[in-house]
C-alpha positions as MATLAB code, in Angstrom:
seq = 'XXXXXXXXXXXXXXXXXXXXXXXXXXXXXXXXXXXXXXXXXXXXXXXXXXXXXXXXXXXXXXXXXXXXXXXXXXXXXXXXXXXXXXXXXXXXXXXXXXXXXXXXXXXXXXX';
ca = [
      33.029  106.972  124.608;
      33.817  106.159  128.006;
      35.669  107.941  130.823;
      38.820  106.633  131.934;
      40.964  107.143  135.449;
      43.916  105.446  136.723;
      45.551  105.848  139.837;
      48.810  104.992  141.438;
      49.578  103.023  144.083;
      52.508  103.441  146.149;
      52.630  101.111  149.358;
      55.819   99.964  151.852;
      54.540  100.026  155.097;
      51.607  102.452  154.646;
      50.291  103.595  151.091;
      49.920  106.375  149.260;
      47.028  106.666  146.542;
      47.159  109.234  143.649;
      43.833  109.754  141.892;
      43.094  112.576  139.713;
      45.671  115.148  141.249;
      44.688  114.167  144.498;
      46.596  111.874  147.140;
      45.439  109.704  149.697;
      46.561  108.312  152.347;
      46.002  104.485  153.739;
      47.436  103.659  156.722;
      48.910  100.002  157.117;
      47.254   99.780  160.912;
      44.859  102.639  161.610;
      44.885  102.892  165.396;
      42.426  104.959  167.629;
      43.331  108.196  165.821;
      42.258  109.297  162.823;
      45.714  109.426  159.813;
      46.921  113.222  159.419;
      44.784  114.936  156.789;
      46.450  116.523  154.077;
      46.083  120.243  154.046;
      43.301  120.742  151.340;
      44.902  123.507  149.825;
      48.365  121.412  149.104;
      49.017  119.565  146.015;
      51.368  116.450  146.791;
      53.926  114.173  145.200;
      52.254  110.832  144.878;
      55.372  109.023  145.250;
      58.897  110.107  144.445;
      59.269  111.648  140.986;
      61.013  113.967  139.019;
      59.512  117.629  138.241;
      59.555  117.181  134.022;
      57.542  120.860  133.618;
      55.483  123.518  136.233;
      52.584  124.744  133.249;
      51.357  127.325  135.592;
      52.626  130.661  138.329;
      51.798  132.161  141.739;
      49.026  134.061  141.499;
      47.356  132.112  137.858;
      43.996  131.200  138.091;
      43.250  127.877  137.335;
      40.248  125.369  136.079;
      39.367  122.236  137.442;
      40.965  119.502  135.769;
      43.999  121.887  134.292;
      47.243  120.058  134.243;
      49.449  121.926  136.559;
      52.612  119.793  136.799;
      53.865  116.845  135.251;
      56.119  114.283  137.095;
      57.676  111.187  135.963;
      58.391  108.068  138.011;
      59.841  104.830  136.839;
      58.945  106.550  133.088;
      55.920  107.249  133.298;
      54.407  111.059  133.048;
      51.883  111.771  136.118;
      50.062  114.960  135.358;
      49.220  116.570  138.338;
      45.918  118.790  138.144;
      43.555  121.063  139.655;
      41.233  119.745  141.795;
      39.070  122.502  141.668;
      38.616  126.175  140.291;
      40.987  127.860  141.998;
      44.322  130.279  142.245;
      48.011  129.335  142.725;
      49.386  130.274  145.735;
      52.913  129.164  145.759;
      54.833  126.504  144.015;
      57.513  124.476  145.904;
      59.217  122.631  143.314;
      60.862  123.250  140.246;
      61.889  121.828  137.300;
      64.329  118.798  137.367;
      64.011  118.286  140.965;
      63.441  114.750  142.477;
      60.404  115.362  145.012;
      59.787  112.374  147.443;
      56.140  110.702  148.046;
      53.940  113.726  150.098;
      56.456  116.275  149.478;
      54.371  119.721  148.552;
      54.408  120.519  145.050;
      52.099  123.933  145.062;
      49.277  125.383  147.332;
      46.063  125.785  145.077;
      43.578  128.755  146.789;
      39.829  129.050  145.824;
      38.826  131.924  144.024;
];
């Protein structure tokens, strides 16, 4: 009866977090400035992955929660979903392609 979440961990120097369609970003030594912030509206790679299926198209609207892509890494499927209510903007991957950790996937608008 109980909600589960899982998130991915991928971490060389600095690491990458990817929790609930959303990726963060951990810097190995934070120094006096603050990491880059990920532009809200972007949906990222989590870590490097191949596009299995896109499940939605510029201009769809979408719920929070949808699945929007699916990736695998190391077999695994990763859906990636909406973080919010919202419309797709553009999509910048497509199926079959190997996408590397960060690399924009689509840009979600709110409605």
């Amino acid at each position: 009866g109980g909600t589960r979440r899982v998130a991915y961990a991928v971490g060389l120097r600095d690491t990458w977090v990817f929790l609930d369609g959303h990726v963060f970003f951990v810097p190995l030594n934070p120094g006096p400035a603050a990491p880059p912030r990920l532009d809200e509206r972007a949906l990222t790679a989590p870590k490097p992955a191949t596009v299995l299926a896109i499940h939605v198209a510029p201009g769809q609207a979408v719920a929070r929660d949808e699945v929007l892509i699916v990736l695998e890494a190391m077999k695994m499927e990763l859906p990636v979903r909406a973080p919010r209510d919202g419309r797709v903007a553009t999509i910048d991957c497509k199926p079959g392609e190997l996408v590397q950790a960060g690399a924009v996937l689509l840009e979600l608008y709110g409605d």
